[in-house]
N, C-alpha and C positions, 0 to 999 in steps of 0.2 A: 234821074238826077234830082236831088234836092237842093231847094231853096230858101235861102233864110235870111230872112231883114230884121235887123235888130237894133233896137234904139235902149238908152241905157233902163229905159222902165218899161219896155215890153217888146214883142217880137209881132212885128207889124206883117210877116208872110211866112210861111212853114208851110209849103207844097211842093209835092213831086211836080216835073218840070222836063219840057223836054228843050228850052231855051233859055238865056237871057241877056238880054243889050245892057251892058253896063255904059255908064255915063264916066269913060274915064279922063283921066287928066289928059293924057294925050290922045284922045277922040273914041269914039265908042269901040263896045269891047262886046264882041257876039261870041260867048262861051256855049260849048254842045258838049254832053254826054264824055268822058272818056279824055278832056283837055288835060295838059298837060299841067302839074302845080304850078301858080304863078300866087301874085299880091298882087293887086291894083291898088290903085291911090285914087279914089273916085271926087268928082266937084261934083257942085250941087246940081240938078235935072233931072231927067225924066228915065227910071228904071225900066225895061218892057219884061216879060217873062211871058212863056206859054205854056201852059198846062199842057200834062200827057193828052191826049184823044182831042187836044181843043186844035184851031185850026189862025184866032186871032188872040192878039195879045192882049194883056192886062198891064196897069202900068200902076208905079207908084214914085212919088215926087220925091226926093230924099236931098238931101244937106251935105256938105263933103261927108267924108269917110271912105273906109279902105273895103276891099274882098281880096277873100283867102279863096282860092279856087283850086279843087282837086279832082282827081276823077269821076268821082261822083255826088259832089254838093260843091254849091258858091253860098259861103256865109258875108255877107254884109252888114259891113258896120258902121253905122250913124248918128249923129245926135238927134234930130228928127227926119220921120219919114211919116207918108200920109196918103193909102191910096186916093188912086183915083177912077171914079164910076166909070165907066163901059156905059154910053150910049151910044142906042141906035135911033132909028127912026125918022123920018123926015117931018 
């Protein structure tokens, strides 16, 4: 499935996907593969997604805005967005 975060001067994610937690208005939204078409109305928080063959999330901070979700991509759209690093290590 593809994923795509999009702010109005650039596209903050463009990866196959085989998850993603949306931060929606009425509590989070765990879309897979094959969902059904919907729209969300997202607030602002913490996006997660997973890459194909990965096994932990990636996350990216975003602003309201909405997603279009359909069989095989979730497009998101916001005024800003900004990942956020993946650490590890103690």
């Amino acid at each position: 499935m593809k994923l795509k975060v999009m702010t109005p001067l650039r596209t903050i994610v463009d990866e196959n996907i085989s998850s993603v937690i949306l931060p929606a208005k009425n509590g989070e939204m765990n879309v897979l593969a094959g969902h059904d078409l919907a729209v969300a109305v997202l607030k602002s928080g913490r996006l997660g997604y997973k890459k194909e063959e990965e096994t932990s999330y990636n996350h990216v901070q975003i602003g309201e805005g909405c997603a279009e979700i359909a069989h095989e991509h979730v497009m998101v759209f916001t005024l800003k967005a900004e990942k956020i690093e993946n650490h590890t290590g103690g």
